[in-house]
PLY file of the C-alpha trace (Angstrom):
ply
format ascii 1.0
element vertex 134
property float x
property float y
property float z
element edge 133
property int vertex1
property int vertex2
end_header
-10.11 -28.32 177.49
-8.49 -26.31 175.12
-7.00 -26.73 172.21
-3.01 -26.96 173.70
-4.02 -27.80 177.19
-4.03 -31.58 176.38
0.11 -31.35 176.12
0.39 -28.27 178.71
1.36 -25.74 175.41
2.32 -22.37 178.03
1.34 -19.35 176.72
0.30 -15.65 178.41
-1.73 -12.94 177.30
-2.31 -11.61 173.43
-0.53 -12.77 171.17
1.37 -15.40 173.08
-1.68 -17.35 173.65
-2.14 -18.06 169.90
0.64 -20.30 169.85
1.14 -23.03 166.57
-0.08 -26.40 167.86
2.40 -28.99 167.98
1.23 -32.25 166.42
4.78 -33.68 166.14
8.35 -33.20 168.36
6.20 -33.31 171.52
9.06 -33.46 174.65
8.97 -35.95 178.06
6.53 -34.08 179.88
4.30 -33.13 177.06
3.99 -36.38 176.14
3.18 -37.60 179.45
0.60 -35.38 180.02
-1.20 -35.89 176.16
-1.55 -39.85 177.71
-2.74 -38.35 181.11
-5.14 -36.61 179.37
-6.27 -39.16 176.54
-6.27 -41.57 179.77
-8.47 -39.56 181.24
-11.04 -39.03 178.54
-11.01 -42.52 178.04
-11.93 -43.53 181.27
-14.90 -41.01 181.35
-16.52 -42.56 178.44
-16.18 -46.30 179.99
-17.60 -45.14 183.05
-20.72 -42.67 183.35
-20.14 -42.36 187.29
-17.47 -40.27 186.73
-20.17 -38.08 184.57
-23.44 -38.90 186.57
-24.90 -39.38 189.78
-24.18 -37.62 193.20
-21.07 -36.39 194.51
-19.85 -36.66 198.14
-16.52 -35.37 199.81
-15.11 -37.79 201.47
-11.48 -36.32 202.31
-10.58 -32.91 203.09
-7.52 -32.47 204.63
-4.09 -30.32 203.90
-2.40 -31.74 200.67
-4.78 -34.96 200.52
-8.48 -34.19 198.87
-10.76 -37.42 197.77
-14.51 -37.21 196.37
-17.31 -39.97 195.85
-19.06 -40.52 192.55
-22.09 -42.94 193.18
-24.77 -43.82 190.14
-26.95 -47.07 189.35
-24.44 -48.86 192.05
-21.26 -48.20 190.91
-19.15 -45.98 192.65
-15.66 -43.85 191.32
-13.31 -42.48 193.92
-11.24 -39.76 193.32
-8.20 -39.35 195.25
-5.43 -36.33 195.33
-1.93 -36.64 196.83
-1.00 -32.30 196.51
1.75 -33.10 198.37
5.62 -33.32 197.75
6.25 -36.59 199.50
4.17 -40.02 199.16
1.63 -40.57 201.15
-0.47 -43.30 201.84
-4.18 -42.28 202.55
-6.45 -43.72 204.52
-10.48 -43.55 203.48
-13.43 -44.88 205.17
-15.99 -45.70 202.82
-19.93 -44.59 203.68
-21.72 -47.61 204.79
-23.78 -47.35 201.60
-20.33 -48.33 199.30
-18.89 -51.65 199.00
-17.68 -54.08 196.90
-14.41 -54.21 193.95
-12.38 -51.57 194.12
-10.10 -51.25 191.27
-7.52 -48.63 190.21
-8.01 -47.28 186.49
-5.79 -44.43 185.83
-2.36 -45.19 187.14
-3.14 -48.87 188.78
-1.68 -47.75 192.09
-1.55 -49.82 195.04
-5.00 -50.22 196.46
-5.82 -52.43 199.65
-9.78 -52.92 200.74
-9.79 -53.24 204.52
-13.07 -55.06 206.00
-15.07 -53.91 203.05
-14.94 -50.05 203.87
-11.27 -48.63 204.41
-9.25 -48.30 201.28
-5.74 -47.71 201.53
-3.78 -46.00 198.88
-0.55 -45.20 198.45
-0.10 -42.07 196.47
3.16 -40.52 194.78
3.58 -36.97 195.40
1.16 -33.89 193.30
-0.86 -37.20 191.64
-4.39 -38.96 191.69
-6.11 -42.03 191.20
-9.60 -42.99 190.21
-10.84 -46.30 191.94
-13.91 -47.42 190.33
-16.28 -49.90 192.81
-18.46 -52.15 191.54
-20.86 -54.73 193.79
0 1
1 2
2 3
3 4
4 5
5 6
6 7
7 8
8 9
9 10
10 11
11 12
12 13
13 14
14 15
15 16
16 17
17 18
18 19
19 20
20 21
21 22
22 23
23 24
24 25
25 26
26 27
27 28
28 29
29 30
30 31
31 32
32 33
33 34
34 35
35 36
36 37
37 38
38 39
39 40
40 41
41 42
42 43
43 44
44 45
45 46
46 47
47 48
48 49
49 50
50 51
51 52
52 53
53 54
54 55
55 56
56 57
57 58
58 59
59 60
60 61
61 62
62 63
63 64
64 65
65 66
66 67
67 68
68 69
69 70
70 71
71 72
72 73
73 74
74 75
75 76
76 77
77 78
78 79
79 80
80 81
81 82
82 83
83 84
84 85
85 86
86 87
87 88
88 89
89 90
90 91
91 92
92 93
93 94
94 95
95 96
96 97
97 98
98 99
99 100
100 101
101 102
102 103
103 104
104 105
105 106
106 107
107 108
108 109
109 110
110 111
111 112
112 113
113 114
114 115
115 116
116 117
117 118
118 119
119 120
120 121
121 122
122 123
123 124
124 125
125 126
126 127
127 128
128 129
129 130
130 131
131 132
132 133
C-alpha cells in the first residue's frame, strides 16, 4: 500500500500522482475505505493464517471467487461477491476443515451446514474473511 491508497486518493501520471495527503476533511467514501483498510490490517496481525500457511482455491466461478488459508489448524476463508446484486454463496469445505466459523471483517451472515457447507450471503462488489478454528 501506498501512501494515499488507504483512503482511495485518485491521481494519474506525473505530476498528478504527487498529490498533498489528506489527514483531515476526509469525505463518505474515503472514510469508509481508511476503516476498510485499517480493518483489514488489523485483522492480519490477529491472525497469521491470513499471512502463513498454504493456499487453496476453493471457488472460481463468474462474479463469485473464494480462497482457503490453512496454518497450525486454523483456517481463514476468503470470499468475493464481484457482482452487482447479492448473492448468497454456497462453499463446500475440504474434508480436512472443520470447526467455528466466524465472520471478522464485516460480520456477515454465515450459516455452517453439517460441518462442511458454509453459506454466505454477500452484498454486491464486497468480501468477507471467515476465520475457522477447531
Amino acid at each position: 500500500i501506498y501512501y494515499g491508497d488507504e483512503y482511495g486518493v485518485p491521481g494519474g501520471n506525473d505530476p498528478d500522482n504527487r498529490r498533498w495527503m489528506k489527514f483531515t476533511g476526509l469525505d463518505k467514501r474515503e472514510l469508509a475505505l481508511r476503516n476498510t483498510v485499517s480493518k483489514l490490517f488489523k485483522t492480519r496481525k490477529k491472525f497469521p493464517t491470513l499471512i502463513y500457511g498454504d493456499t487453496r482455491f476453493i471457488l472460481t466461478k463468474a462474479n463469485q471467487w473464494a480462497y482457503l488459508r490453512s496454518w497450525f489448524g486454523e483456517h481463514a476463508l476468503v470470499v468475493f461477491n464481484k457482482s452487482t446484486e447479492m448473492l448468497t454463496m454456497k462453499i463446500t469445505l475440504p474434508n480436512d476443515v472443520a470447526g467455528n466459523a466466524k465472520p471478522v471483517i464485516n460480520e456477515t451472515r454465515t450459516i455452517i451446514k453439517n460441518g462442511q457447507v458454509i453459506e454466505i450471503e454477500l452484498p454486491p462488489n464486497s468480501f468477507e474473511i471467515i476465520i475457522i478454528k477447531p
